[in-house]
C-alpha positions, 0 to 999 in steps of 0.5 A: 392783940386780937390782929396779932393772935389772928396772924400768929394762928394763921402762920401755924396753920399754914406750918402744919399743912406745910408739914403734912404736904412734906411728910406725904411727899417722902412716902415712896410706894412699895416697889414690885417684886422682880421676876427674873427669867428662869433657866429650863434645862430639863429639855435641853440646852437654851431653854428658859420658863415663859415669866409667870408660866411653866411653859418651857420657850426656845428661840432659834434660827438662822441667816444664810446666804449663797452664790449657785452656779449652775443646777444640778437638778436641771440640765438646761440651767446654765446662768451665771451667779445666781444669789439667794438669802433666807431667813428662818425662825424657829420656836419650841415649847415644851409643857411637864404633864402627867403624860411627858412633855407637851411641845410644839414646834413652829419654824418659819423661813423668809426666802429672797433670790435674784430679781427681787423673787421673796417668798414666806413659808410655814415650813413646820408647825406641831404638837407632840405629846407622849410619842404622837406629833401632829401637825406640818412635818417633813414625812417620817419616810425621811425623817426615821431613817434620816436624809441623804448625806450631809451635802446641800444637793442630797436629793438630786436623786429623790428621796421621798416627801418633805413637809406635809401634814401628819399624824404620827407616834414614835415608839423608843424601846430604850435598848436600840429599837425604834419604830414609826407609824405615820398617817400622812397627808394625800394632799387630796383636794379640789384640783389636786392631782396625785404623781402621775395625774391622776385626779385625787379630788374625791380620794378620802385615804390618807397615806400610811409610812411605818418603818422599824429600826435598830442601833447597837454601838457604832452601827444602826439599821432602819427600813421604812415603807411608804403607800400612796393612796392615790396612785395606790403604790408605794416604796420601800427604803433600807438604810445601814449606818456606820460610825468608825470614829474617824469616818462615818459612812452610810448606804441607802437602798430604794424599791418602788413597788411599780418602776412604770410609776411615779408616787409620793414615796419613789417620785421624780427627782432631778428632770423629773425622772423617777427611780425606775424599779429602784435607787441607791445612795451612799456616803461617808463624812471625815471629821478632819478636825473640831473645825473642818468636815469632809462629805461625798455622797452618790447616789444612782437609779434603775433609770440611770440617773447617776449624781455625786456631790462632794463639800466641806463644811467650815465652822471658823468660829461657833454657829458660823458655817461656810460651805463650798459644794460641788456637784455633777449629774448625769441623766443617761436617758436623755443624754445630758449631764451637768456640772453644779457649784454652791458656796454657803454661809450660814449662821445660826443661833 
């Protein structure tokens, strides 16, 4: 009887460590909240609130790739196809303060040509708040009043600076005017040298760009003046632009304060010809459809330095764009000319 008590104690034991093993095996921990990306539309279209953040991000970019005949900056280029492939990324940022939007920009770009020659550059990085951007920015010498024509070749007759570090503060009236003070980068340096050599190594000044601008309806002008603190000139540029719905056109005009000169704002373009006293552009773009887009631009110099260069710009589908461009140059003073060709295809998102 005692065997039997024992084994039958031991078998309910045994049963209800069974059952409390049983029971913990069915408990199944609290699962964790999902946070899903929210939309931020408050700056603009694509983008959405870092998760756990309210920081605003913007992925952008884009692939292209294009066959060039020719150059219509070098009058002695005369290879065959040359092939060239670049990659850019782009992030933007943008924050709510108490003082407007806190955003940044970055964007890099992945070049890759013909014989395997690859190169890596930072080609912007920024932040801006309340009207002031510092930071990697095309110079507000091209930015305000805006680049050449919607062609690829706008600067075979030089326009003024790209990328270069700034400290900048734009101002928008609200009814049309605008304005721009820049304090740009002389890129003064050990080794450096300024547009027409001269040694910048214990130059201290920066550059300065300011320029004012006004849009009313289909029509807007801006002039902007940029001075070269190492050569210690400068340039001024006058733009008026027109939008007449079914064609819009602009015209540009260029004063180098000394014409004997090269500097920052009035420097060598294509063959490395300065303006001479002075330079002029001009072009119009057709919208032929929602698909299909018709530019021409010319542009010549006190130097004579004449080029025109002429594309049409094709979106068979959204953020598709094929470009076949051509263009011709003429330098009078060396007597040289030059036939050039590019077709585009670019993809962005």
């Amino acid at each position: 009887m005692n065997i039997k008590s024992l084994l039958l104690g031991s078998a309910a034991a045994l049963a209800a460590v069974s059952g409390a093993h049983a029971a913990d095996a069915i408990v199944a921990a609290e699962p964790e909240p999902l946070e899903y990306v929210r939309i931020c539309d408050a700056y603009g279209a694509g983008y959405f609130f870092i998760p756990g953040t309210e920081t605003c991000l913007k992925i952008g970019g884009k692939v292209r790739t294009e066959g060039k005949w020719y150059d219509a900056y070098d009058a002695d280029s005369h290879n065959g196809t040359l092939w060239h492939t670049r990659a850019e990324l782009q992030l933007q940022t943008a924050t709510d303060t108490e003082y407007g939007p806190l955003k940044t920009n970055t964007e890099l770009r992945w070049d890759w040509n013909d014989g395997n020659a690859t190169s890596t550059n930072l080609l912007h990085a920024s932040i801006s708040l309340g009207g002031f951007t510092v930071g990697k920015e095309d110079s507000q010498f091209n930015v305000f009043t805006g680049y050449a024509g919607d062609v690829i070749n706008d600067d075979v007759v030089y326009d003024g600076p790209y990328e270069l570090n700034q400290i900048t503060y734009n101002y928008d009236a609200g009814n049309g005017f605008t304005a721009v003070i820049s304090v740009e980068d002389s890129n003064s340096g050990a080794g450096a040298t300024g547009a027409n050599g001269e040694d910048s190594t214990n130059h201290y000044l920066p550059d300065v760009v300011a320029g004012v601008g006004y849009k009313a309806g289909a029509w807007a002008f801006k002039v902007v003046g940029g001075y070269d603190s190492i050569v210690e000139e400068g340039a001024i540029k006058a733009r008026v632009d027109a939008d007449f719905g079914v064609f819009s056109a602009f015209l540009m005009g260029g004063w180098n304060t000394d014409g004997d000169k090269l500097n920052k704002y009035a420097g060598a373009g294509s063959e490395g010809i300065g303006w001479g006293d002075w330079a002029v552009w001009g072009g119009v773009g057709v919208p032929v459809n929602e698909k299909l887009k018709w530019n021409l631009q010319l542009a010549y110099t006190d130097s004579k330095v004449f080029a025109a260069t002429t594309n049409v710009k094709w979106n068979p589908v959204k953020n598709l764009l094929i470009e076949p461009e051509v263009s011709y140059t003429n330098w009078d003073s060396i007597n040289k000319d030059q036939w050039a060709g590019i077709l585009r295809f670019e993809r962005s998102f």
